[in-house]
C-alpha positions in Angstrom: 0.0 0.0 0.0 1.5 3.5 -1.2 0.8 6.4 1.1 2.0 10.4 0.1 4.3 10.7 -2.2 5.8 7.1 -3.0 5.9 6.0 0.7 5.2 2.0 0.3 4.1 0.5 3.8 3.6 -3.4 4.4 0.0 -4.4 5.3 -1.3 -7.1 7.3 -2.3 -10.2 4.9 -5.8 -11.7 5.3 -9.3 -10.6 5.4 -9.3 -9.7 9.2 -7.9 -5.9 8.4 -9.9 -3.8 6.0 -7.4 -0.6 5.1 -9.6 3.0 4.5 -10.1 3.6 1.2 -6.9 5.6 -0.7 -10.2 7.8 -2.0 -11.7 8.3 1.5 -7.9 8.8 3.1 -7.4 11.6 0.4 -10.4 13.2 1.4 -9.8 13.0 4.7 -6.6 14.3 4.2 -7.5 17.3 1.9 -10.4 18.4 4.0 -7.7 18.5 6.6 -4.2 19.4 4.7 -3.9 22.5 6.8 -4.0 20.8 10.3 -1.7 18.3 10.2 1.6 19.1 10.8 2.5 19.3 14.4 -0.3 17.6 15.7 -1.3 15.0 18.2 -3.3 12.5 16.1 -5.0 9.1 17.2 -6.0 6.3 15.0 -8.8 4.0 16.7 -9.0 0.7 15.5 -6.0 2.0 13.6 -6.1 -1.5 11.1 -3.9 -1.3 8.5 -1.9 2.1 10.5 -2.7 3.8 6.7 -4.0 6.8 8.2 -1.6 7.1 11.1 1.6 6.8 8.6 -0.2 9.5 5.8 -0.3 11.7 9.7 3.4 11.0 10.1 4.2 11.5 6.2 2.2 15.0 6.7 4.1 16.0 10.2 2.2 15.1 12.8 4.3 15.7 16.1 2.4 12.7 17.8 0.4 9.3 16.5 -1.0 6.8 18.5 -2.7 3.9 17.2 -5.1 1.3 19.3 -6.2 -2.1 17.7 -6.7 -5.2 19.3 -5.5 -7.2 16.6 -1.6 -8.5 17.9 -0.2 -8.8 13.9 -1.8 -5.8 12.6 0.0 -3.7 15.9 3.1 -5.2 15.1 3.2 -4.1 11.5 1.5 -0.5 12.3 4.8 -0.2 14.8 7.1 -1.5 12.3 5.4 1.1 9.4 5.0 4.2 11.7 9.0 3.9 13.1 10.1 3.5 9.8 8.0 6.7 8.4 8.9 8.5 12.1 11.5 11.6 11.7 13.2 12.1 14.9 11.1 14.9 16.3 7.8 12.6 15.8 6.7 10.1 18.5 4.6 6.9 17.6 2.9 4.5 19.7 0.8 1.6 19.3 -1.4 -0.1 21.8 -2.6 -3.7 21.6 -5.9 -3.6 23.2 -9.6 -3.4 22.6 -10.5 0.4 21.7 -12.7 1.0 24.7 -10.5 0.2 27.3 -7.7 2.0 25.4 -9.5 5.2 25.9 -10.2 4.7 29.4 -6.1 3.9 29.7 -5.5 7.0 28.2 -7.7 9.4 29.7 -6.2 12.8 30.4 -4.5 13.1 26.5 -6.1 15.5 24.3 -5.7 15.6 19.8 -6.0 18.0 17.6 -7.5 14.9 15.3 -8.6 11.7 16.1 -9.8 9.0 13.3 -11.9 6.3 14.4 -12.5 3.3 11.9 -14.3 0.3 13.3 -15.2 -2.6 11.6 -18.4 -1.3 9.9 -20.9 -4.5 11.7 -19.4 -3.5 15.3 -21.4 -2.9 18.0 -18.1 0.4 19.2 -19.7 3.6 17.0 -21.9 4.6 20.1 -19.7 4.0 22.9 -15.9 5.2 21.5 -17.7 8.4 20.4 -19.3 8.8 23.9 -15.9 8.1 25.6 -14.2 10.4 23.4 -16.7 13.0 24.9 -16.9 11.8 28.5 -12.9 12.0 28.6 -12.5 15.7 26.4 -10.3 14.2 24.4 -10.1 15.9 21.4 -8.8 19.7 22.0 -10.4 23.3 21.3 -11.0 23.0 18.0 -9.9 19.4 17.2 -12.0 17.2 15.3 -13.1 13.3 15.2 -13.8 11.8 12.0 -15.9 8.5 12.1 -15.7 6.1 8.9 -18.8 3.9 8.7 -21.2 2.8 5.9 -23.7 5.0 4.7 -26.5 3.5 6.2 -25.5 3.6 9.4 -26.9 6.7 11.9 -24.3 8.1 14.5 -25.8 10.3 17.0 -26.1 14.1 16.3 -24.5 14.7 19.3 -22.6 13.2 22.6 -21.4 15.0 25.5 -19.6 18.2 24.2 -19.4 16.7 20.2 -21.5 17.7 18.0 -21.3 16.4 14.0 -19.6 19.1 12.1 -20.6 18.0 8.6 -20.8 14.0 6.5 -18.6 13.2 3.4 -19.9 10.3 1.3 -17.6 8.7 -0.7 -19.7 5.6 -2.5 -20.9 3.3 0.3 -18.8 4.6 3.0 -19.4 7.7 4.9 -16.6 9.6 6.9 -18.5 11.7 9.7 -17.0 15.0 11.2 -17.5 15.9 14.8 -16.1 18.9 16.7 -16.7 20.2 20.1 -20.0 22.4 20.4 -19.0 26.2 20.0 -21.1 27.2 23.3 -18.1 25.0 25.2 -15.2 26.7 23.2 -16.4 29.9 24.9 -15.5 28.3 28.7 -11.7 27.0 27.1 -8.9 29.4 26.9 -5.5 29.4 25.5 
């Protein structure tokens, strides 16, 4: 799998990993070209680690992936060092994606992608854990791939959805933190 520029990565063989899209990850990527570098960015159920390396490859300051999966971790650590410049950390953490974010309460993102496996039963709680524990920062944003069919809530906790992209039968959701609690953050 090629990432920006001619960046090759090694994937994780099988049917048990579905990587985003390149279409949807260039989207992604365009409708957020201009936040990027120097970020904090985490990939949930970070898969293939596509999105996480095209972070790096864009100069993201910090990515951390979670995935339960032990080969796809290993390969998304072995990809993300490789594509890592010295002033960029990476981690990855082997472990299902809820109890991830309750390990990591207390860190905040600028951007946070959240990919699940499109049947899972994790849309409604990750997004309501990413609330509960304020994890994205003034102004960050949470992007949620799913298929088009699927309805995410209009709102949790302090998110609200931002605006939808639909890119064939996949949908990539956008969810900020409601302006009225911007207002009550300062800098």
């Amino acid at each position: 799998m090629r990432i920006r520029g001619k960046q090759q990565i090694q994937t994780v063989s099988g049917l048990e990993t579905r990587p985003t899209a390149s279409r949807v990850r260039e989207a992604v990527f365009n409708i957020w070209q201009f936040e990027i570098a120097g970020c904090r960015w985490l990939d949930l159920c970070a898969g293939t680690g596509a999105m996480g390396a095209e972070a790096l490859c864009r100069g993201a300051a910090v990515v951390i992936g979670i995935d339960q999966a032990s080969r796809a971790c290993g390969v998304i650590e072995r990809n993300w060092r490789k594509l890592a410049q010295p002033d960029q950390s990476v981690r990855v953490l082997r472990m299902d994606v809820v109890r991830g974010l309750e390990k990591m309460a207390g860190e905040q993102f600028d951007r946070i992608y959240f990919d699940p496996p499109y049947a899972s039963d994790l849309y409604e709680p990750v997004i309501e854990a990413i609330a509960v524990h304020h994890f994205l920062k003034p102004r960050g944003m949470l992007a949620v791939e799913h298929d088009k069919d699927r309805v995410l809530p209009q709102t949790a906790g302090d998110l609200t959805i931002d605006r939808a992209r639909h890119y064939g039968k996949t949908t990539v959701t956008f969810y900020s933190v409601l302006e009225s609690d911007l207002s009550n953050c300062t800098h």
